[in-house]
N, C-alpha and C positions, 0 to 999 in steps of 0.2 A: 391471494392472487387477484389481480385487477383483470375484473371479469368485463369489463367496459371495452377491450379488443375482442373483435372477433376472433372466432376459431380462423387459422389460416395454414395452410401449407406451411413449411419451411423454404423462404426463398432464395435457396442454396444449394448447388451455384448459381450465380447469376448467370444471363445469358450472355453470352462472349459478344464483346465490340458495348456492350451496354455501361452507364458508369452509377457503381450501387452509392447508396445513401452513406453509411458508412464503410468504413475501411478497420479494420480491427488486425490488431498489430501483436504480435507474441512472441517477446522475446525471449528464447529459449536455450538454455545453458546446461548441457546433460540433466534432462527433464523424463526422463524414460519412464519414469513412475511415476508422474502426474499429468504429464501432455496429452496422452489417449483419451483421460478424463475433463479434459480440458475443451479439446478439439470437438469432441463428443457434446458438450455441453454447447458450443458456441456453433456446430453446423445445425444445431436442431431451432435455432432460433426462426420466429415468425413475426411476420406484421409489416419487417422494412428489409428494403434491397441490402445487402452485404457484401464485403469481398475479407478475407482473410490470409494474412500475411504471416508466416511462421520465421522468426528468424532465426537459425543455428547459429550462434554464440560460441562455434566451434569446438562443438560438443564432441568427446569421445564416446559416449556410450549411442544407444540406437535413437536418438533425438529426432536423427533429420528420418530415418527410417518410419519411424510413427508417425512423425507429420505426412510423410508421402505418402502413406496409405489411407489418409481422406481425400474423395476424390476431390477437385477443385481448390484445394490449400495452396498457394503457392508461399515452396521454402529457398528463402536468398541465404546468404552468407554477408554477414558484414565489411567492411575492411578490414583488414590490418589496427589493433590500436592505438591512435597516433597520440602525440604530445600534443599540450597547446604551448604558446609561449612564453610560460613559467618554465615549461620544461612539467608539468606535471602531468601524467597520463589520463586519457578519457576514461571512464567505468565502461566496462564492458554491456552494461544493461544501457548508458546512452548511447554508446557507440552503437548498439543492436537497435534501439528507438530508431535514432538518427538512418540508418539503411532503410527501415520500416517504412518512414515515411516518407524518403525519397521515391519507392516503387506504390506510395498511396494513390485512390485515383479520386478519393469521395471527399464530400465538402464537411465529413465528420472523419474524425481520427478517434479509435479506443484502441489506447494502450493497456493492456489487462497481461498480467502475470501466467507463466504455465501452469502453476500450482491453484489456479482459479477454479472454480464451478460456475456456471451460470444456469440461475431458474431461468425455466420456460416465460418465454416474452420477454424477462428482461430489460433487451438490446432496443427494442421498440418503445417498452416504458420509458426504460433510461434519456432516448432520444426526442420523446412526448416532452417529459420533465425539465429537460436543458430547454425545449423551445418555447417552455409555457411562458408567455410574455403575459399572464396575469399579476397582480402584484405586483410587477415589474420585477420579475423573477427570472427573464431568462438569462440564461447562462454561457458564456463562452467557455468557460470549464467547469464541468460536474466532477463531483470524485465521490463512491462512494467506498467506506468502510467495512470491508467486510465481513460479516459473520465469520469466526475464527473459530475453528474446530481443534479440538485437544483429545489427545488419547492416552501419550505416556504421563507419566506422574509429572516430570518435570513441565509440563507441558499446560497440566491441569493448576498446577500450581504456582507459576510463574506469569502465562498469557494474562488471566485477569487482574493482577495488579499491574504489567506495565499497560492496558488498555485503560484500564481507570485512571492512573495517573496521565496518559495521554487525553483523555477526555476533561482532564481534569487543565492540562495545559493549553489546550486548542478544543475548546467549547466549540461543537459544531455551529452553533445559534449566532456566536459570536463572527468564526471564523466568517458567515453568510452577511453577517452587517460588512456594506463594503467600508464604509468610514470605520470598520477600526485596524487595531493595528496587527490584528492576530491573524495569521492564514497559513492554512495547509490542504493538505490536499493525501492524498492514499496510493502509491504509485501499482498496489495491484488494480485500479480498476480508476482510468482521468481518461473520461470523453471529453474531446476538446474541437470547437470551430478550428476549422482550417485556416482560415482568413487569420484567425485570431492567433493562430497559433503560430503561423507566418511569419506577422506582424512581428512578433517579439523574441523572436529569433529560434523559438521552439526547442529540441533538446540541446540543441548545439550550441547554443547560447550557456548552458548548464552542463558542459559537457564532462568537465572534471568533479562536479557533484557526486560527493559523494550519497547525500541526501537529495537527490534529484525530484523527486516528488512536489515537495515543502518550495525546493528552488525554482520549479518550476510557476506553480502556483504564487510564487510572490512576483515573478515576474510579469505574470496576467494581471495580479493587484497595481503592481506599481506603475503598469501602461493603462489605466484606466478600466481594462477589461472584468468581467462580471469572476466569479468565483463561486461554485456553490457547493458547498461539502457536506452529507450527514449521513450516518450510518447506513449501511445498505443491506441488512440481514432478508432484506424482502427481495436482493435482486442477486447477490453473488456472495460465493462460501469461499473458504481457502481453508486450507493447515497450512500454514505457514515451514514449520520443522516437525520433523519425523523422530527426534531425537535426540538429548544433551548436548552432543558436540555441535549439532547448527543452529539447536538454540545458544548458545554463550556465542558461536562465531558470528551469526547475526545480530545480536544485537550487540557484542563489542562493538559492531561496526555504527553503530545508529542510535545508540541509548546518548552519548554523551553529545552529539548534534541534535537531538531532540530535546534534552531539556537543559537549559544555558546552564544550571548550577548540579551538576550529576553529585557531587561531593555533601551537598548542604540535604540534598531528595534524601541520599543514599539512608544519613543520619538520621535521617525523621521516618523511612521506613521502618530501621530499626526501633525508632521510638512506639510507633505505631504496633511493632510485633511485639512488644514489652507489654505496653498498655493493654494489646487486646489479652493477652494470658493473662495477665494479671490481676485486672479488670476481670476478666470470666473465673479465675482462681476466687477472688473475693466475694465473686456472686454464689459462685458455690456452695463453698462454706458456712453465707449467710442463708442459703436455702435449708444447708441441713441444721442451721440452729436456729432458724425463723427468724432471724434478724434484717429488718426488711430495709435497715439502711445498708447494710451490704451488699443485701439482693440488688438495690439501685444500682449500683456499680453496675449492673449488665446494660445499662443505658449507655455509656460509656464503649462497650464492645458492639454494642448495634451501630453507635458512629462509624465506625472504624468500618461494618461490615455494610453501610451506605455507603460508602465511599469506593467500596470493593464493585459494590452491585453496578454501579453504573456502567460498569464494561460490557454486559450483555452475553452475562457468561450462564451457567446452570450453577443453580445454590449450593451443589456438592463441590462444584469447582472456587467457588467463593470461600466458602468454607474452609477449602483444601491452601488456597492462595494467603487467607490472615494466619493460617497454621502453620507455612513453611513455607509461603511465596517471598513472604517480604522481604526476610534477611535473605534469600535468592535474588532478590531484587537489589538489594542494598550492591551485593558482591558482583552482579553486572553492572549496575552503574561504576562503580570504584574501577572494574577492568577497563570497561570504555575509558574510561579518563585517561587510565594511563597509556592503553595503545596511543589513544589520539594524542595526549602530549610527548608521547617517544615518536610520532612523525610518521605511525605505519597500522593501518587497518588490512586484512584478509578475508577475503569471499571468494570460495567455490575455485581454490587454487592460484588465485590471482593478489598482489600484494598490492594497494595505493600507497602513495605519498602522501599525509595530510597533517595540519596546520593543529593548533592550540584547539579545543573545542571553542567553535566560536569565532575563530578565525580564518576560515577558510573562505575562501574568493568571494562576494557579496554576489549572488547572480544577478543583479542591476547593473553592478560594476563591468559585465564581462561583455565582450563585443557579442551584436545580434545580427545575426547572418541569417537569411532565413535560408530553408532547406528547398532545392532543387525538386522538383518533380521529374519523374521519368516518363518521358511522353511515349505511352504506349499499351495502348490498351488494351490488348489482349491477354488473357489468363494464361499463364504459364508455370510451370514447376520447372525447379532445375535440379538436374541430378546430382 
């Protein structure tokens, strides 16, 4: 913990007619089992002014119920979700941004997920680290990657090879040099300058994204604005999925937008899960007959298990991932492929329309409208 803040209250809620430093945005989509822990995490924050926006997503179970019993949350409701001029429909997660940041009032936006956690101070750090103009570091978008928590098997054994292979495709070191070509960004947790965010037309510009994160963040890159991305295990946790069916439903939805060749990964996973048995097969056998060029062979599965490690998982869950993550990985990429080239991904009951992996609308390409503010300053909940 960055003990360089003081001890402070929690300064939540703010006082009415007052405008907080940030605006923190949650959009929420029958959340009933992670939102309390959510809201919980993000009203305990100290150091900087705050206001928090909950959005119902049109949630069936008690979503908007949980939000309303922290005092001071106020919970909107989106519109309707409309088409753009493709005829393609918005994602429900921008559509829910997009309301977010119209009723914003602060000259910082965090959009953070319901299934988030946030450490103590965080929110403060977080907003120190965007403004740190040393190095020439500051940021008009920060995203960090968060610490990812696993419990069932599928879980343990599939999160850290597709985080290693994403680490491995958007190097955060890289993604932070603004002259290159690489940029992303982590949509459970992108504090973004308002101005900035304004300027480039914000979610709505992104709207039919189905990877809205990544599109987002290239849209900051390509207007010149600053970018800054790297793991966040020191500021905000998530579980992502609770279980097989929304692990494969999510990531069908985003494995084959996230890495251009899901077909060529998939193969080399496989190879990868070949080599490390077999590799650890040879070295075995060379232990029990002394044979210390066999033994070598275990250099060979140490590769295989640096490549795992860089995800920032626990060495039991690495372990678990070179054991049976990889052909699990191989088989989620291969699915993604083919939803995305049959024209149709699925999340949380809602079906998109989408393009080739790879072809789906360029967010540079797509008109930049920026988002209306709602003049009005007062804190309110709505029933």
């Amino acid at each position: 913990m960055d003990r360089s803040l003081p001890a402070a209250l929690p300064q939540f809620p703010i006082p009415e007619g007052s405008i907080p430093e940030v605006s923190i945005i949650v959009p929420a989509r029958n959340e009933k089992a992670r939102l309390g822990d959510c809201l919980a995490s993000l009203t305990a924050q100290t150091g900087v002014a705050f206001e928090i926006i909950v959005v119902d997503d049109f949630s069936t179970d008690r979503t908007r119920e949980i939000a309303q019993s922290f005092a001071g949350v106020r919970v909107i409701s989106p519109e309707p979700l409309p088409e753009d001029w493709t005829g393609k429909n918005w994602t429900g997660k921008n559509n829910a941004a997009i309301a977010g940041a119209k009723e914003a009032r602060a000259q910082w936006l965090l959009f953070t997920d319901a299934d988030t956690v946030h450490l103590p101070g965080s929110l403060a750090r977080a907003l120190a680290e965007a403004e740190d103009e040393s190095k020439n570091e500051r940021a008009d978008l920060l995203s960090y990657s968060p610490e990812q928590v696993v419990v069932t098997f599928a879980e343990r054994a599939v999160m850290p090879v597709i985080f290693a292979e994403l680490a491995a495709q958007y190097p955060p070191q890289k993604v932070r040099e603004q002259s290159s070509g690489i940029v992303a960004a982590n949509g459970q947790y992108i504090l973004v300058r308002r101005a900035a965010y304004d300027a480039v037309g914000g979610h709505a510009a992104v709207a039919t994204e189905i990877l809205e994160d990544v599109a987002l963040a290239r849209l900051f890159r390509n207007a010149g604005k600053r970018v800054y991305f790297r793991y966040g295990g020191d500021a905000v946790r998530t579980r992502m999925y609770r279980n097989w069916a929304q692990l494969r439903e999510g990531w069908t939805k985003n494995l084959a937008l996230l890495f251009p060749q899901p077909g060529r990964l998939a193969l080399q996973s496989l190879f990868l899960w070949f080599m490390a048995w077999s590799t650890l097969g040879v070295a075995v056998s060379g232990a029990a007959s002394r044979h210390l060029v066999r033994i070598g062979f275990a250099a060979l599965w140490l590769l295989v298990y640096r490549r795992i490690r860089a995800a920032h998982f626990a060495t039991a869950n690495n372990l678990m991932a070179i054991a049976f993550g990889l052909p699990m990985f191989a088989y989620l990429l291969l699915r993604s492929r083919k939803a995305h080239a049959n024209g149709q991904v699925s999340w949380k009951g809602r079906a998109y329309r989408t393009g080739a992996p790879g072809k789906s609308t360029p967010a540079e390409t797509q008109a930049v409208k920026p988002i209306p503010r709602t003049e009005n300053p007062e804190l309110r909940t709505e029933s």
